[in-house]
C-alpha positions in Angstrom: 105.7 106.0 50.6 108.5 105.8 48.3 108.3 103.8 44.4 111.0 101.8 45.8 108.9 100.9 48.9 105.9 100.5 47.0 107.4 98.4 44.1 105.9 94.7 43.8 108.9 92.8 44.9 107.6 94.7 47.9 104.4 94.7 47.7 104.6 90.6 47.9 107.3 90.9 50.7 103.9 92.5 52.5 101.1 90.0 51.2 99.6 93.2 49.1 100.2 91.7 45.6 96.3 91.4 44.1 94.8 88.8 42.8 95.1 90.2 38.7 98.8 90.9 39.8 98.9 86.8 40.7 97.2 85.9 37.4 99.3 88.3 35.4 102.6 86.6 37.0 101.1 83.7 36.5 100.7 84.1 32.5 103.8 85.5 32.0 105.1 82.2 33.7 103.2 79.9 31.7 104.3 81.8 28.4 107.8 81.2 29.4 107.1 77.5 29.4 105.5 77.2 26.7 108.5 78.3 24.7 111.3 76.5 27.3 109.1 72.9 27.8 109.0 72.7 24.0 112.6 73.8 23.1 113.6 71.3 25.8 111.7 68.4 24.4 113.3 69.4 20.9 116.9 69.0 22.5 115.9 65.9 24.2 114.5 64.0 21.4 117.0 65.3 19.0 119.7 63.7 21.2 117.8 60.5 21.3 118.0 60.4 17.8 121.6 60.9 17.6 121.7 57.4 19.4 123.1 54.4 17.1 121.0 51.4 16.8 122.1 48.3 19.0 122.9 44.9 17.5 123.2 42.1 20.5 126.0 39.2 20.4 124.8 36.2 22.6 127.9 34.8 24.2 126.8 31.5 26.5 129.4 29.9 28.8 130.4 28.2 32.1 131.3 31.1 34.4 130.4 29.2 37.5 130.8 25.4 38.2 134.4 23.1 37.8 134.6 24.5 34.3 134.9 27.9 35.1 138.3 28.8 33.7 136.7 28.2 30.2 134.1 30.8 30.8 136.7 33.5 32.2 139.4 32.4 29.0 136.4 33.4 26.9 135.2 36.1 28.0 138.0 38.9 28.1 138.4 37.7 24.2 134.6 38.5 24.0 135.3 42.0 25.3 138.3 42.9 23.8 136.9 41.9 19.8 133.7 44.0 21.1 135.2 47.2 22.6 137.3 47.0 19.4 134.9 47.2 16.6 132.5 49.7 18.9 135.8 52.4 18.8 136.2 51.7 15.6 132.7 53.2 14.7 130.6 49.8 15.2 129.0 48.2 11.9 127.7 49.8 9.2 126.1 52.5 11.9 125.5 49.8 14.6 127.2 49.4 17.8 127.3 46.1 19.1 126.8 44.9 22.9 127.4 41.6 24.4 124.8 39.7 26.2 127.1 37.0 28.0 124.9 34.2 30.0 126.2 31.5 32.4 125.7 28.2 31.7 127.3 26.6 34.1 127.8 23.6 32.0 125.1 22.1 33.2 122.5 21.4 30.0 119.5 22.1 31.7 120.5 26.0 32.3 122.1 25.6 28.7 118.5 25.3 27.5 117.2 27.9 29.6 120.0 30.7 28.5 118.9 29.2 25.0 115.8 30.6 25.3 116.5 34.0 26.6 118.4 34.4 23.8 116.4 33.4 21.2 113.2 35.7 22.8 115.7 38.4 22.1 115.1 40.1 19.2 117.8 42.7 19.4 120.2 39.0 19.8 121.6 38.7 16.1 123.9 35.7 16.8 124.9 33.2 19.5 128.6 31.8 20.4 128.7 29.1 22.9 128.8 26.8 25.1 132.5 24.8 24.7 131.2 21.8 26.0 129.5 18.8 23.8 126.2 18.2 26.4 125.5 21.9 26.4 125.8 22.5 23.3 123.8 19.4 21.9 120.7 20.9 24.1 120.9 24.4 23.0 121.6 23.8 19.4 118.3 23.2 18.1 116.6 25.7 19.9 118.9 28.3 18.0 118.2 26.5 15.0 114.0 26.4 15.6 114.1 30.4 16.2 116.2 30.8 13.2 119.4 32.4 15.2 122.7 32.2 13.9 124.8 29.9 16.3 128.7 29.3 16.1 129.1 26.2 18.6 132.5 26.9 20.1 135.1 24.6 21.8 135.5 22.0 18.5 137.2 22.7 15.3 137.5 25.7 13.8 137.2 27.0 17.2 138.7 24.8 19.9 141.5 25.1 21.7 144.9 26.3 21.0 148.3 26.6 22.4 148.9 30.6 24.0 152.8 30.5 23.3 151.1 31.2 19.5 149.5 34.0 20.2 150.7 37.2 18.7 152.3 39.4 21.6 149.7 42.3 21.0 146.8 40.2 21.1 148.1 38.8 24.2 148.9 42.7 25.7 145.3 44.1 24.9 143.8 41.0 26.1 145.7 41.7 29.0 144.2 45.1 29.3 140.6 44.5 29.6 141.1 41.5 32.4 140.7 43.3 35.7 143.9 41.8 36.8 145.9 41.1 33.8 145.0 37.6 33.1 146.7 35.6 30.8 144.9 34.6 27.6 144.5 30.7 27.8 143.6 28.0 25.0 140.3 28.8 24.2 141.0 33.1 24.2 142.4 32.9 20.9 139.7 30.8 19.1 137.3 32.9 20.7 138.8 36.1 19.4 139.1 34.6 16.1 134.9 33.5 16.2 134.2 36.9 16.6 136.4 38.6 13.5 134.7 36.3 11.4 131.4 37.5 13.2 132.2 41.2 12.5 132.6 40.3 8.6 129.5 38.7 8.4 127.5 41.9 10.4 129.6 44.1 7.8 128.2 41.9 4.7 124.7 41.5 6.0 124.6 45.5 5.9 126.5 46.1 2.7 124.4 43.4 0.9 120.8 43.8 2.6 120.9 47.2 3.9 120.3 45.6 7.6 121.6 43.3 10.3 118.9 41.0 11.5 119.0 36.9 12.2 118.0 36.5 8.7 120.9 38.4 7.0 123.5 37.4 9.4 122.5 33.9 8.7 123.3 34.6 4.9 126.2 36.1 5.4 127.7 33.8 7.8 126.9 30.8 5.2 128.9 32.2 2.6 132.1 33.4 5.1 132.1 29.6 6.5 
């Protein structure tokens, strides 16, 4: 019989590997792991690392019900002033995501978003809920769990006429609608809530080192 015939490739091919042959493979398997498992772990976890923490923005408004066109004003705003400071870098090493509830404008689910908000603790700060009734009931639930709240739809932030609005504010608005809405009277205001969000996230991290309820809170006091 030739080497070539008798090699262990096939050897196996036949069924004539031995048992010590098996447990040798075997080893020599298991030693490979023991140096690939931990070296892939290593990767893995170093690339979780990498990740930026997460700061949420609660943004509660009627997306469903006769009020609707308020909610779907708002929200494009919402994304556009989010998607903006994120590509910029995020916040002081955070990037920010939106956590947009409906609220129907009915006060009863105002109350209940309220609350899944304020559970939260990743939620940082609230914008909402453009109508008086809603806002009345989720108010003081924001207040009890100490989040920041900016009630939205009255002065500073109400309405305003869209022949105002700067041209490019009304093109990249345009861009992150799914079918090129145009920004109406409450875009604008709600753009404008969330700049004067972003200072108060930069402020809470340049003055406290961190961006919590507590220090946004702070911060948000001495902007207003």
């Amino acid at each position: 019989m030739s080497l070539e015939n008798n090699s262990p490739q096939r050897r196996k091919e036949r069924g004539e590997i031995n048992f010590g042959e098996k447990i040798s493979a075997l080893s020599a398997s298991l030693r490979l792991n023991k140096i690939v498992l931990p070296l892939f772990l290593f990767v893995l976890l170093t690339g979780c690392a990498s990740v930026s923490p997460v700061v949420k923005i609660g943004l509660v408004a009627p997306f469903e019900g006769e009020n609707r066109a308020v909610g779907y004003d708002v929200i494009y705003a919402a994304r556009l002033a989010v998607r903006e400071i994120n590509e910029a870098g995020g916040i002081g090493g955070y990037r920010v995501a939106l956590a947009a509830l409906d609220d129907g404008g009915d006060p009863e689910l105002a109350r209940q978003t309220a609350v899944s908000l304020a559970i939260d603790p990743a939620v940082v700060a609230v914008l909402g809920h453009w109508q008086e009734e809603t806002t009345a009931v989720a108010q003081p639930i924001y207040a009890q769990n100490n989040l920041p709240f900016i009630p939205m739809g009255e002065s500073p932030f109400g309405p305003a006429d869209p022949a105002a609005y700067p041209s490019d504010f009304l093109e990249e608005y345009q861009a992150v609608s799914p079918f090129e809405e145009t920004a109406g009277p409450y875009a604008g205001s709600t753009y404008d809530a969330f700049q004067l969000l972003w200072q108060a996230l930069e402020e809470s991290e340049q003055t406290y080192g961190r961006i919590d309820r507590e220090t946004v809170a702070k911060s948000l006091d001495g902007l207003q």
